[in-house]
C-alpha positions in Angstrom: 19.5 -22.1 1.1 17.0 -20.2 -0.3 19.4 -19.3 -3.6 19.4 -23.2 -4.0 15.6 -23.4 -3.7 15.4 -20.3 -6.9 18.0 -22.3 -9.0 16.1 -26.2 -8.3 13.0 -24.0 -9.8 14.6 -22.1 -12.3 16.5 -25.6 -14.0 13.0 -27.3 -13.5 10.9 -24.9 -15.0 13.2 -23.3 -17.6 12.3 -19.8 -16.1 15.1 -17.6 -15.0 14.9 -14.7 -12.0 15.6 -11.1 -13.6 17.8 -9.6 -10.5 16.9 -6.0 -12.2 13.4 -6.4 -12.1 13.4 -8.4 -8.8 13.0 -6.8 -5.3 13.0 -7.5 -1.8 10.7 -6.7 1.4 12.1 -7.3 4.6 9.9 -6.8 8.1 11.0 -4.3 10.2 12.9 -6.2 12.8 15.8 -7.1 10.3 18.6 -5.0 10.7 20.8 -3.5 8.4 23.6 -6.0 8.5 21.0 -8.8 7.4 19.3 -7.5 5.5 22.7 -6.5 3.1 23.7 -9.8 3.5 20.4 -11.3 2.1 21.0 -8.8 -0.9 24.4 -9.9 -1.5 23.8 -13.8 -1.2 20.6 -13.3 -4.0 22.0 -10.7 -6.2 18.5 -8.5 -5.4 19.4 -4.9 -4.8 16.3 -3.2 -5.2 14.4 -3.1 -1.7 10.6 -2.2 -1.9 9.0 0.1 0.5 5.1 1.0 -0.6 5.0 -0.8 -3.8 2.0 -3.5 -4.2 1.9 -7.2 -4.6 -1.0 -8.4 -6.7 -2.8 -5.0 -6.3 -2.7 -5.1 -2.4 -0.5 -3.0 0.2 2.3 -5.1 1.6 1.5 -4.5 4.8 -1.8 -5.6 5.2 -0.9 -8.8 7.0 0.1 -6.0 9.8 -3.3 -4.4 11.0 -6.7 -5.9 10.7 -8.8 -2.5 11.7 -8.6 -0.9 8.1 -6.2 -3.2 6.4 -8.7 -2.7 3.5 -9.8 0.7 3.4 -7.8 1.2 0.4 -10.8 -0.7 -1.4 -13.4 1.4 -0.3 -11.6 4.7 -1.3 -11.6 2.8 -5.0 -15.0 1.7 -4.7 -16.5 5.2 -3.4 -14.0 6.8 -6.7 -16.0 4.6 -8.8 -19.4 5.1 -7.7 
């Protein structure tokens, strides 16, 4: 389902999805069998742990209390 979802966008936009660059984040629940699955069905093999989406940790959506403290070690860096 969701493959069908990339290739309606990819054949209306003209854009095509770069499996080697592409990679996947899955929450921690998922278990192994799933989450191979997932890999197979999209051709996405790389599986990110601590990399950052737009600049921000992935796991921010996770903890509240000090999901930004990151920011302030940058800021204080700067200052």
């Amino acid at each position: 389902m969701v493959k069908e979802a990339l290739n309606i966008y990819c054949q209306a936009t003209g854009q095509r999805i770069n499996a080697d660059k592409s990679s996947i984040h899955f929450a921690k629940g998922v278990s192994e069998n799933i989450q191979e699955e997932i890999k197979a069905s999209l051709q996405v093999h790389n599986v990110s742990l601590s990399e950052k989406y737009l600049g921000m940790p992935p796991d921010v959506g996770l903890s509240t209390n000090g999901a930004f403290r990151y920011l302030e070690d940058r800021v204080w860096k700067k200052v």
